[in-house]
N, C-alpha and C positions, 0 to 999 in steps of 0.2 A: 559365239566365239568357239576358238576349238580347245582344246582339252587343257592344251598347256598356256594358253593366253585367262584361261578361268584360274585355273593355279594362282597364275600371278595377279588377277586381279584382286584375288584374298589376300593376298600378301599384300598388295597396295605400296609397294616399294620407291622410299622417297628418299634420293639421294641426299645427303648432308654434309660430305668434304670429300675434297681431291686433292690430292697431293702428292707426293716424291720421298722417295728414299736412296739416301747415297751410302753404301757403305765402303771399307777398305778394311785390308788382313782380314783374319780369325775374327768370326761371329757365329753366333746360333741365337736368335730372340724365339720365345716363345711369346706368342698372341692367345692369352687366354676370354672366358667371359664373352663369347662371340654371339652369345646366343640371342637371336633378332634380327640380324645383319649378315648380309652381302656383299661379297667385294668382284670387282675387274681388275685386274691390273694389267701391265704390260714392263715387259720387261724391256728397256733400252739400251744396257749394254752391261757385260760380263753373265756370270754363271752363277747360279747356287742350287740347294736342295729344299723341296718344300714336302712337308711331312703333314700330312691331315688325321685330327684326329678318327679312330676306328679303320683307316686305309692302309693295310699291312705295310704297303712298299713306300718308299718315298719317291718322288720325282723331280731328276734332273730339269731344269728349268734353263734356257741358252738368249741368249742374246737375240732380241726380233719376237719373241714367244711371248702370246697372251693367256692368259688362264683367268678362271673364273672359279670360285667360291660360295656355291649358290644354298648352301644347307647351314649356313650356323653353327659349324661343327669349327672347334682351337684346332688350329695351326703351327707351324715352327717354319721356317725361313733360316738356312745356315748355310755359310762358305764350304762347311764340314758336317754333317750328318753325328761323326762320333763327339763336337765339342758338345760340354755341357748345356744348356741352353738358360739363357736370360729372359725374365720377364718384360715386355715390351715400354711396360710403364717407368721402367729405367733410362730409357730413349727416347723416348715418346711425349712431349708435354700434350696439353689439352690440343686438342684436331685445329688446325688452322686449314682454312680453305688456301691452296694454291703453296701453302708452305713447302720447305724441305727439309727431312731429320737427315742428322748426315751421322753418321755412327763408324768412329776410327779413322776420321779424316777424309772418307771415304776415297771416292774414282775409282775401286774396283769392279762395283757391283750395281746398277742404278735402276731403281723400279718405280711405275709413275700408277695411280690408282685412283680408283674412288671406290668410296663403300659408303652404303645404303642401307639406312634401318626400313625396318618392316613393321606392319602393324599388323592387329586382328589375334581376339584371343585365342586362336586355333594356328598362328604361326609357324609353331614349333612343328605341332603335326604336318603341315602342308610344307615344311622346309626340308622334314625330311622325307618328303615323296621327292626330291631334285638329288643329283647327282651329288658327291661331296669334292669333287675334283670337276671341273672343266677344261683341258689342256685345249688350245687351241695350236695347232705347228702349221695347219696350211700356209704359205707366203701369202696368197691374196684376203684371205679371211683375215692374219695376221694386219697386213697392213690397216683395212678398216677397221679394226680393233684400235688401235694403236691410235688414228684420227682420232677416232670419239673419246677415247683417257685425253690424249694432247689437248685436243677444243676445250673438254671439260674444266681440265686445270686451267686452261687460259680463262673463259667464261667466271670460273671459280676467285679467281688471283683478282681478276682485274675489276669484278663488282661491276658491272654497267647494269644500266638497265635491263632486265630482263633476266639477267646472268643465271639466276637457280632458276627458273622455269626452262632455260633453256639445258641447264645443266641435269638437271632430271630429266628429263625426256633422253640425252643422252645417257645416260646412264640405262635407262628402261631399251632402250634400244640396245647397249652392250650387252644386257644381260639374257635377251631376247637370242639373240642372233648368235650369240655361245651356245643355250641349249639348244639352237635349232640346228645348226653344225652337229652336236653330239647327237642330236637322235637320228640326224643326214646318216651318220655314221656309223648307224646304227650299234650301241652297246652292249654287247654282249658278256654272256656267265658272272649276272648278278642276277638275283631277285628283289623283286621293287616294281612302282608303280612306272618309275620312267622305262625302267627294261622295258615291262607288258607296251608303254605306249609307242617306244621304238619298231618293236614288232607289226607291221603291215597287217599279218591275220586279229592280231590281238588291239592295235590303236585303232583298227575301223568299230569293232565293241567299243570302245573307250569314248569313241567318237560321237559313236550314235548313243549312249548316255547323257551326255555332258551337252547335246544339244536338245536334245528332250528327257530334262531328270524324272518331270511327272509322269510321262508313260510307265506305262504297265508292262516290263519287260520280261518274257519270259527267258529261259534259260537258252531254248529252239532260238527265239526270235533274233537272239543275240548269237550264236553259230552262224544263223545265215549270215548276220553281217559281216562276222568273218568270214566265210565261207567255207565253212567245216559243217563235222557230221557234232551234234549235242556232245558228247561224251568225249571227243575228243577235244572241241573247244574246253568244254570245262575243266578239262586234266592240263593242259596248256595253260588255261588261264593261272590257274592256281599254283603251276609249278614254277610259273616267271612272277607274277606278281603277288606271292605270298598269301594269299587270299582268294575268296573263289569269287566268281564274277556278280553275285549275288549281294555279299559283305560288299563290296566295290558298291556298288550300286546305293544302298543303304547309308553307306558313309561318306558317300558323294554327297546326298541329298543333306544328311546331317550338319554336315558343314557348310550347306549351302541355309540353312533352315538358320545355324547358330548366326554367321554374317546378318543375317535379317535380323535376325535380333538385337543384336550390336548395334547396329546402323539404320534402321528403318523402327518406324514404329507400329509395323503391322502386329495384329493380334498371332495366337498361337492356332485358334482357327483357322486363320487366313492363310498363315503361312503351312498348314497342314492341307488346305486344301491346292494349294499352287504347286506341292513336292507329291504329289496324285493320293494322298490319302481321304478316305470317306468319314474321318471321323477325327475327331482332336483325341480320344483316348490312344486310338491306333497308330496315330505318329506319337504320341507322348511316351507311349511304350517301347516304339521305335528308337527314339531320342533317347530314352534314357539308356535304352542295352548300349547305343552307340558310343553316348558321350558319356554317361556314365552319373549322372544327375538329369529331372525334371525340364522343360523348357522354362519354367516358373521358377526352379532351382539357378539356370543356365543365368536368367535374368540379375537373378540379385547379387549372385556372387561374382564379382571382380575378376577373377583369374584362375578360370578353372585349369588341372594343371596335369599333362599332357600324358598320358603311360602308355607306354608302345607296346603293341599288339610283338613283338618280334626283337631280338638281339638288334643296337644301337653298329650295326658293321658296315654299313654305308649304304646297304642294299635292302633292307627293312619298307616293310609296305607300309601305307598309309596306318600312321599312329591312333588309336585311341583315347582319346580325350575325357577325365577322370576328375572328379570333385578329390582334394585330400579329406 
């Protein structure tokens, strides 16, 4: 798979409700506690502002316009930027598939969504390697956006058979096809793992990683791929994605090693020998500068709990992963 189809298969992101928001006049809600979860929406008719946490600006959001929410990072949604803001759980009962909150009688403002929790105790880190805004404005991308929310609520509302298997897959698709737009787009003057992957010289590195973790990559071997001189790729590498291409590499593999653990019941030899190391000490010491705990530690303990290698500003590299 490529770079960014592996991301999201550790996240393993399974859609759980879809539904609608009407509001009307003066509002500002605040959406706290996000953390695990993914949203799409789309917006079907009027105006507001959405405020991301860590994202200095706010952004105007217009009637036809998709967005996406792919990092687990609280939110705010308002008519007005300066009102106070209300907690969501004021508005909000428990999630009904296909429902509609209507907040102030609404008809001014109308937003249609689904959001998707995430699994995998490494979530947090791997959520925030993804953008924390996806704005979508092209008219044609907009439109298929828009399809797949609409189907979903109906699939969602109407309960037939099939309805969540089909409703996930959409969903997986929305969220697909938003980042793949943004990196189309290529993203620029942030540092992070998705900048480096938007980068042509720097996502063919990323590439040829993530398709063989277990080779033996040297620093040269990885330039050629981008097609730079060593010293220049390395300065590049590290200057867009916060990290040098080596740490990337290592904590690819790491996270790829914890998933197995999680999920598989291979031993810690096995899985040492499949991420190219020649020894279970050599990856154990690996693992633990990485994640921060034992593979043996990784195992027992429930939820080891996440410390980022860099300031929480929306553009932070791949996280650290830490026993308390």
């Amino acid at each position: 798979m490529d770079p960014l189809s592996d991301v999201l298969a550790l996240l393993k992101p399974q859609s759980y409700v879809s539904a609608g928001f009407d509001a009307g006049g003066d509002w500002s809600i605040r959406f706290s506690n996000q953390q695990n979860r993914m949203k799409c929406y789309a917006v079907l008719s009027g105006e507001c502002w959405l405020s991301v946490e860590d994202v200095a600006e706010p952004v105007r959001l217009r009637s036809g316009e998709c967005f996406v929410l792919p990092s687990g990072r609280d939110f705010r949604l308002a008519s007005d930027v300066a009102l106070p803001p209300v907690e969501s759980g004021a508005f909000f009962p428990p999630a009904r598939p296909g429902g509609v909150v209507t907040v102030k009688g609404g008809g001014d403002f109308y937003l249609v969504g689904s959001r998707f929790a995430v699994s995998g105790r490494n979530s947090g880190s791997l959520l925030r390697m993804l953008p924390p805004i996806v704005h979508v404005r092209r008219a044609s991308e907009q439109a298929a956006l828009r399809w797949s929310v609409e189907r979903m609520r109906e699939e969602l509302r109407e309960q037939r058979p099939g309805s969540a298997l089909i409703a996930q897959h959409l969903a997986h698709m929305m969220l697909v096809q938003a980042l793949r737009l943004h990196l189309d787009d290529g993203p620029a003057g942030g540092v992070g793992w998705f900048f480096a992957l938007a980068d042509k010289q720097l996502g063919a590195a990323i590439a040829a990683i993530h398709a063989d973790p277990a080779y033996r990559w040297t620093l040269k071997e990885l330039a050629e791929r981008a097609g730079m001189s060593r010293s220049s790729f390395a300065l590049k590498f590290r200057e867009m994605a916060g990290e040098t291409a080596m740490e990337y590499l290592a904590r690819w593999r790491m996270l790829l090693a914890g998933d197995r653990f999680e999920n598989t019941s291979q031993s810690v030899s096995a899985v040492a020998l499949s991420l190219g190391y020649e020894s279970e000490s050599a990856f154990s010491t690996a693992f633990k500068r990485v994640m921060g705990c034992t593979p043996r530690q990784y195992g027992r303990d429930p939820a080891p709990t996440p410390v980022p290698r860099g300031q929480g500003n929306g553009h932070s590299p791949m996280m650290r992963a830490s026993r308390t």
